[in-house]
C-alpha positions in Angstrom: -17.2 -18.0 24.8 -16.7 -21.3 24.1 -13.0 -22.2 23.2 -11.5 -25.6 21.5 -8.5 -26.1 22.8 -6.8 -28.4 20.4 -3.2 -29.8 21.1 -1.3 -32.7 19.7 1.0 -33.8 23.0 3.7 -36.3 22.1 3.7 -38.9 24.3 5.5 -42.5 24.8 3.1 -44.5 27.0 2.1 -46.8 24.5 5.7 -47.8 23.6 7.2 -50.8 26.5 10.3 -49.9 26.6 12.4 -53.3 26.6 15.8 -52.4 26.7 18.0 -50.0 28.7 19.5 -48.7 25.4 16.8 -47.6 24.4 15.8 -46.0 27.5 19.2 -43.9 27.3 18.2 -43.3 24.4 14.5 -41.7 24.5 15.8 -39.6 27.9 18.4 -38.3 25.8 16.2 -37.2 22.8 13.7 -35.6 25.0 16.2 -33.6 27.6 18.1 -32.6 23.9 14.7 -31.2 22.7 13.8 -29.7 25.8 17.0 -27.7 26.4 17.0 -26.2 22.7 13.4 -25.0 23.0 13.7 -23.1 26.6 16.9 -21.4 25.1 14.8 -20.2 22.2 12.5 -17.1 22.5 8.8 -18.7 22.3 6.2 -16.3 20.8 2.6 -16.5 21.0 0.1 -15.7 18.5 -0.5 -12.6 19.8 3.1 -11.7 20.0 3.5 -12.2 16.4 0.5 -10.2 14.8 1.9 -6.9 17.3 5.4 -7.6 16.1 4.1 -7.2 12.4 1.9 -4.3 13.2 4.8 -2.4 14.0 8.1 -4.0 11.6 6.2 -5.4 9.1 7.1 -3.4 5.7 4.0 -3.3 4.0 1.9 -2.4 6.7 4.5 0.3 7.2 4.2 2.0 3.5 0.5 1.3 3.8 0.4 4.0 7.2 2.6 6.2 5.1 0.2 6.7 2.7 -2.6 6.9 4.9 -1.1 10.0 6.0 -0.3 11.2 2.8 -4.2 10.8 2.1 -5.1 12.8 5.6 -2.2 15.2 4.7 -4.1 16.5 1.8 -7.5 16.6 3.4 -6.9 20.6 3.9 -9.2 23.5 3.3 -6.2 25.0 1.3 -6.4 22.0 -1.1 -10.2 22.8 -1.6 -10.0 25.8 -2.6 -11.4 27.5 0.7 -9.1 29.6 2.1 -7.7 32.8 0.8 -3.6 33.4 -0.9 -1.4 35.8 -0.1 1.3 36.5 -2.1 4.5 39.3 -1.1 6.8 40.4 -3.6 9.8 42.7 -3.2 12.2 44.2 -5.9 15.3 46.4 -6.5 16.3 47.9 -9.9 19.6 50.3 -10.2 20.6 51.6 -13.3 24.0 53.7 -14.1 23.5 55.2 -17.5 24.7 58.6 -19.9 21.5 61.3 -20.4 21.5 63.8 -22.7 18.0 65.7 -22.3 17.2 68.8 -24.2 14.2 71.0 -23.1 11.5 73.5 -25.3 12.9 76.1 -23.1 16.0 75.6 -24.9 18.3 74.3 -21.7 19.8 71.0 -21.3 20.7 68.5 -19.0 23.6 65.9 -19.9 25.4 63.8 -17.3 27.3 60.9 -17.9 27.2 57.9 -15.2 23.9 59.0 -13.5 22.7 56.8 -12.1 19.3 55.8 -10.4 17.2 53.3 -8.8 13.7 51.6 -8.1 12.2 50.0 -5.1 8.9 48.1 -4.7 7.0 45.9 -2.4 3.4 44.7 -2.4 1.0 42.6 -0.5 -1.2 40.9 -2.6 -4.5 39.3 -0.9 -7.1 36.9 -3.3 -9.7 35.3 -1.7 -12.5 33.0 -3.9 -15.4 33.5 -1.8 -17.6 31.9 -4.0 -17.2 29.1 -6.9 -20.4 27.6 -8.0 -19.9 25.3 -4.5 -17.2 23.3 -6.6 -14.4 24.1 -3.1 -17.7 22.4 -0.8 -17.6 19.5 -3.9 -13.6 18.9 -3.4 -13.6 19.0 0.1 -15.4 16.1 0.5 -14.0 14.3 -2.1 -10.8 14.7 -0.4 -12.4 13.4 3.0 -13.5 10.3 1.0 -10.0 9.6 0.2 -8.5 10.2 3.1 -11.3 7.5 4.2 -10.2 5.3 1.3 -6.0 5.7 2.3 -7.1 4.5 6.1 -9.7 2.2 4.8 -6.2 0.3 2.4 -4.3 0.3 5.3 -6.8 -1.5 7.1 -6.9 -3.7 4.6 -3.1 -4.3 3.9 -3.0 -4.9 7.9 -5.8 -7.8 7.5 -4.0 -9.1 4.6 -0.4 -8.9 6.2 -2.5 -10.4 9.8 -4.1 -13.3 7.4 -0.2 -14.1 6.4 1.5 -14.0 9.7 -1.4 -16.3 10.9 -0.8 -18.3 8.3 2.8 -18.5 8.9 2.5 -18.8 11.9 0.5 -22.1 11.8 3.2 -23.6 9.5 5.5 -23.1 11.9 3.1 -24.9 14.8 2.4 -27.8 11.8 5.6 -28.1 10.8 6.9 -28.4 15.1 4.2 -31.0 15.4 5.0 -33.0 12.4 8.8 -32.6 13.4 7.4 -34.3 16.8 5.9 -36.8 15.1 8.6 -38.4 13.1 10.4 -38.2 16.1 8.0 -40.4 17.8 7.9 -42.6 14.9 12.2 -43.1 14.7 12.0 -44.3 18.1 9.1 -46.5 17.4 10.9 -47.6 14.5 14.2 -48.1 16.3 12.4 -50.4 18.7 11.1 -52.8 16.4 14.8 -52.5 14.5 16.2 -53.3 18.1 13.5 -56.4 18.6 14.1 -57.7 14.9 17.8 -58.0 15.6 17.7 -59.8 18.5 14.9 -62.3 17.3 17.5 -62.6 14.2 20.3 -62.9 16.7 18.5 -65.1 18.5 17.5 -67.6 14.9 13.9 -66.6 15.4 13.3 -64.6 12.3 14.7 -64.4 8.7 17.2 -61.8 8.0 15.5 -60.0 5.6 12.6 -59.1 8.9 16.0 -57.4 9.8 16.4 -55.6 6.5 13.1 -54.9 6.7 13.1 -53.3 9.6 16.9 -51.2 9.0 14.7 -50.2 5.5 11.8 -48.8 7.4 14.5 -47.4 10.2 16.2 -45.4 7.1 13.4 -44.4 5.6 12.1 -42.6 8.6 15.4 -41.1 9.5 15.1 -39.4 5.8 11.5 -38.5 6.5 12.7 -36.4 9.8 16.0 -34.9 8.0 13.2 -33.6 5.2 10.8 -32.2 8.1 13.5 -30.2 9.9 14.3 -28.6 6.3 10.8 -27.6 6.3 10.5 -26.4 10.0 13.5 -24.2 9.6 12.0 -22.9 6.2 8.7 -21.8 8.2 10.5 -20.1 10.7 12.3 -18.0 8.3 9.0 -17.3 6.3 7.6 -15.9 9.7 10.5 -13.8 10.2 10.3 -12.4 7.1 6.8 -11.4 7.5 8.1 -9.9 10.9 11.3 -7.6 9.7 13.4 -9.7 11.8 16.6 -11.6 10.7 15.5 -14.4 8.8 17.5 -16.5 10.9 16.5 -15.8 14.3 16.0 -18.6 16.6 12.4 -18.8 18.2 9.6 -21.2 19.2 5.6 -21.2 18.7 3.0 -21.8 21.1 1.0 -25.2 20.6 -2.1 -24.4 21.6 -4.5 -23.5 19.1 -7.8 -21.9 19.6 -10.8 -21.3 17.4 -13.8 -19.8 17.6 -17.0 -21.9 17.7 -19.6 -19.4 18.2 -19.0 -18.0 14.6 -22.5 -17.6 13.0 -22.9 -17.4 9.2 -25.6 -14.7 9.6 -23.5 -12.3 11.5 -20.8 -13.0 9.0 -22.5 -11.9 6.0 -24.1 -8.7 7.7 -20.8 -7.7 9.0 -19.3 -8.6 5.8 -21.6 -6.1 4.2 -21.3 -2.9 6.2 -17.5 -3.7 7.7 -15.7 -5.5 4.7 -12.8 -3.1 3.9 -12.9 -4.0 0.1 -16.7 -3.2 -0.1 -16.3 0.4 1.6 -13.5 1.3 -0.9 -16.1 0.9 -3.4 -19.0 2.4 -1.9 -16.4 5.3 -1.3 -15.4 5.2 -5.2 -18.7 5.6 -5.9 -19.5 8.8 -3.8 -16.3 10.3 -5.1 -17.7 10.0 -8.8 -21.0 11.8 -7.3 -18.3 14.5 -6.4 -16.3 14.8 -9.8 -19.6 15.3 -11.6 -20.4 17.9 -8.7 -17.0 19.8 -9.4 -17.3 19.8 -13.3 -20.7 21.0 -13.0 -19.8 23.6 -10.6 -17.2 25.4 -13.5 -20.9 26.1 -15.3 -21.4 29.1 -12.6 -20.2 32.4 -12.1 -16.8 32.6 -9.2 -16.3 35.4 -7.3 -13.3 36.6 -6.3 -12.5 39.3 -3.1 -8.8 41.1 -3.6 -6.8 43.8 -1.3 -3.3 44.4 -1.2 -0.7 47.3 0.0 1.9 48.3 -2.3 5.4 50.3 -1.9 7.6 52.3 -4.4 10.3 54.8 -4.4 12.8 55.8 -6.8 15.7 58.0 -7.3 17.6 59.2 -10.3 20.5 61.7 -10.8 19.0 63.0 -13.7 15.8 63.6 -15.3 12.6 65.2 -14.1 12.1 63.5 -10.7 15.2 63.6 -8.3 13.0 61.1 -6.3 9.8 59.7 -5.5 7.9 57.4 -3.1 4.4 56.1 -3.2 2.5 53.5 -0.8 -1.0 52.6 0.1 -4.0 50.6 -0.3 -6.3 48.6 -2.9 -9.1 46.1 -2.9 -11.7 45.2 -4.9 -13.7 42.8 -6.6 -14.1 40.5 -9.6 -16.8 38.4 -11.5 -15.6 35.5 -14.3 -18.1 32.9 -15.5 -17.1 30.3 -18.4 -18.9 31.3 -21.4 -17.6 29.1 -23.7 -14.4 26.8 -23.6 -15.1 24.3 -26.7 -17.6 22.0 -24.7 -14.5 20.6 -22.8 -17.0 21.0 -19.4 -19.5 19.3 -21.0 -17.3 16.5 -22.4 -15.9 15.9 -18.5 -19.0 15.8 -17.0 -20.3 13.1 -19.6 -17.2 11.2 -18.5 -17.6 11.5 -15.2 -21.3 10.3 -15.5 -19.7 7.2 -17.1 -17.4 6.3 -14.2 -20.2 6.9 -11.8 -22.2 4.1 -13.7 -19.1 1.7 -13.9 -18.6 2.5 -10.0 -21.8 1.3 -9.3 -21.1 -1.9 -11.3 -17.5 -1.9 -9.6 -19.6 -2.0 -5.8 -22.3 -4.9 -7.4 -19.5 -7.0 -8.5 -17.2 -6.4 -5.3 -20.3 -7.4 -3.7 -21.1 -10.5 -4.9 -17.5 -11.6 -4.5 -17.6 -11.1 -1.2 -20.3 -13.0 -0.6 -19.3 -16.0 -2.9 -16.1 -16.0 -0.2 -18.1 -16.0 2.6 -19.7 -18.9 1.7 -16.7 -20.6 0.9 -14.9 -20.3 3.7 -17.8 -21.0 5.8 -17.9 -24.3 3.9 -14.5 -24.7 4.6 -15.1 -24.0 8.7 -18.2 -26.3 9.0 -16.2 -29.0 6.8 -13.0 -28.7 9.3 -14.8 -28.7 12.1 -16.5 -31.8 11.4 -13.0 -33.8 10.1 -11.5 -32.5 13.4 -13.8 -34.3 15.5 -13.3 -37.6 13.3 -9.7 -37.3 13.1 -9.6 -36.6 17.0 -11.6 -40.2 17.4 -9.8 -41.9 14.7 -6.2 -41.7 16.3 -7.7 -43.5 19.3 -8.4 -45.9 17.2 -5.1 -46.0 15.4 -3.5 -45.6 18.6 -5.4 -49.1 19.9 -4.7 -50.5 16.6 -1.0 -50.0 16.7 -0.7 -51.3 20.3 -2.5 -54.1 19.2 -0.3 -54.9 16.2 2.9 -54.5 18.3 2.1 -57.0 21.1 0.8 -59.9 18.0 4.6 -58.5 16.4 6.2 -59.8 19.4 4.4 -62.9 20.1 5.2 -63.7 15.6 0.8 -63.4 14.9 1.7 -61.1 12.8 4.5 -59.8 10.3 6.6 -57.1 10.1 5.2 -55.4 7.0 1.8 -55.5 8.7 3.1 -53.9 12.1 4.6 -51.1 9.9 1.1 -51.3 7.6 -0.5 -49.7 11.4 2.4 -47.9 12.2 1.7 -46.0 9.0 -1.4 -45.9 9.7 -0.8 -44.2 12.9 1.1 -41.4 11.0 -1.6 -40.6 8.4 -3.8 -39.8 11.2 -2.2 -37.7 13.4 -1.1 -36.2 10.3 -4.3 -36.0 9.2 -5.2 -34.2 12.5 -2.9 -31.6 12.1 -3.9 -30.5 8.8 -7.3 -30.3 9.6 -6.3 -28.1 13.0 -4.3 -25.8 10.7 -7.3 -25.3 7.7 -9.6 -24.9 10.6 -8.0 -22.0 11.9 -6.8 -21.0 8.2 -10.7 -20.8 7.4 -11.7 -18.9 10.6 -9.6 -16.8 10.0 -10.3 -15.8 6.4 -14.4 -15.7 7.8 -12.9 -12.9 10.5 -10.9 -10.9 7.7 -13.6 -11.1 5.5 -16.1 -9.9 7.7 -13.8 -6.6 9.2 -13.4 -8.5 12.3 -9.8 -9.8 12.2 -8.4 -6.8 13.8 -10.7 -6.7 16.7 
């Protein structure tokens, strides 16, 4: 596999450092900035996506309900398996009798009182249903498919954000780096136009000119730290961590240049997590119209159960009896009519299969239309960032150039800080382009089921 290994390194060779302020100066910038980031916690990449695939919230609710889905993937829920059902009561009564017989005798008692026990065991058992328990057994497999085939999804999506986070971070360090580098290029000329002023070599608006320029980039760093700082806490965020923990990002970027369109758009087609939901949707209309239909055809039912009962009584006929044994049996039911209510489900059902199908064609050709563009996007960063990585050569020559005619008064102020900005817009330049790169490859991956490989 053939990697790019892309890294903007900050680096003051081209500066001639003419003063032993500014030497202090630069050492004490760089040991400042090098002692904050080794006592910060550096992630990778790769540290970042597992950190999120185990705090991130979303991805969290998204495995609970993947569960929930495989939860109720039972035989139970279908239908399949048989109930059982105990049931135990007591009944005592105290009551006054007053019972006369044909015989002409008579039995009165006040406060007699008696009392009735049962228990039962009551087995059902559907064994068959016109196949509608076979029907909702599979429908509740293809949800279960659809609850794991979301949370795959939710983890690309949450994975496309922390990569994207991620990189804002790395843009946002390398930008912070680069105003750096331009302050103490911009201090340096301030230092040189104050002594050519001191000296009654140059005007003293050069000077002001320069302090202007000096401010101005002093401002432009203040700005980028705000936005460094707001990156990091985005990240965190993503990361259910403390939005203001302290941490630093790799450099190094790496993208894939063996990505092929074709393979993308085949993958995209049988792996794409969106599409599969459909496809799934679709066979789980198949399956309502299989269950409606299904209530069309006789059910037969198996039952058995053991029952218990005793009672006593202090008066009547019976001083006390007690029963207990066995039934089973059979039983047949078959709709006959119902006011057409099967009839109008299964039209319904027929009507959501057909606007499944159109669900899966239009899923399908969105899909596709991504795919393109973000392999549009890819070829068309992957071109700038060769240019850009030529071009700062050249802006890097230019500016030399510029600051050796400064010195010697070929050129003007305004027209060293004309290359100076120049300078800037291309590294800048470069770093945008490294992070859509990667932002593009990695929408290609998601979109194509491969992110999480």
């Amino acid at each position: 596999m053939k990697i790019m290994k892309l890294k903007i390194l900050i680096t003051l060779n081209s500066i001639k450092l003419n003063s032993i302020k500014y030497k202090l100066y630069t050492v004490f910038v760089f040991l400042s900035i090098l002692m904050h980031v080794h006592a910060q916690q550096t992630i990778s990449l790769d540290d970042a996506l597992k950190m999120a695939l185990e705090n991130n919230y979303a991805i969290q609710i998204a495995k609970n309900e993947a569960a929930t889905s495989k939860n109720n993937n039972r035989l139970g829920a279908a239908g399949m398996l048989p109930s059982v059902f105990g049931s135990a009561g007591q009944d005592n009564q105290v009551q006054d009798t007053k019972q006369k017989f044909l015989s002409g005798s008579e039995n009165n008692k006040d406060g007699a009182k008696s009392s009735n026990l049962n228990a039962g065991l009551e087995i059902g058992w559907t064994i068959f249903d016109g196949m509608k328990m076979f029907a909702t057994k599979n429908r509740l497999k293809e949800l279960q498919d659809i609850g794991e085939l979301k949370m795959r999804s939710q983890i690309e999506l949450t994975f496309s954000k922390v990569i994207k986070a991620y990189m804002d971070v790395v843009l946002a360090k390398q930008q912070l780096a680069l105003y750096t580098e331009t302050l103490l290029r911009s201090q340096k000329r301030y230092e040189f136009a104050e002594e050519k002023f001191k000296a009654g070599k140059s005007p003293k608006t050069e000077l002001l000119q320069a302090q202007v320029d000096l401010n101005t980039d002093k401002s432009g760093k203040i700005r980028q730290q705000i936005t460094y700082k707001n990156s990091k806490a985005l990240l965190n965020q993503l990361l259910a961590r403390e939005v203001n923990t302290e941490f630093d990002v790799n450099e190094i970027i790496q993208l894939k240049t063996e990505i092929k369109l074709e393979d993308i758009q085949d993958k995209a087609i049988s792996q794409n997590a969106g599409l599969q939901i459909a496809k799934k949707n679709q066979n789980i209309s198949i399956l309502n119209i299989k269950e409606v239909q299904a209530e069309k055809m006789p059910s037969i039912q198996l039952k058995s159960g053991y029952n218990f009962s005793r009672s006593q009584s202090e008066a009547g006929f019976l001083q006390s009896s007690q029963s207990l044994g066995f039934h089973y049996g059979a039983g047949l039911s078959i709709n006959l009519f119902n006011g057409y209510d099967v009839n109008r489900r299964l039209i319904n059902n027929r009507l959501a299969f057909r606007s499944s199908e159109w669900m899966y064609k239009d899923s399908l050709g969105k899909v596709q239309s991504a795919v393109a563009q973000a392999w549009n996007n890819y070829q068309g960063s992957l071109q700038l960032l060769s240019f850009e990585q030529q071009n700062i050569q050249v802006a890097e020559e230019n500016y030399s150039i510029a600051e050796e005619q400064y010195k010697v008064g070929v050129i003007t102020s305004i027209e060293l800080r004309n290359a100076q900005i120049n300078l800037i817009n291309s590294k800048t330049r470069l770093l945008s382009v490294q992070n859509e790169a990667k932002m593009s490859e990695t929408e290609l991956l998601r979109l194509s089921g491969e992110l999480l490989k």
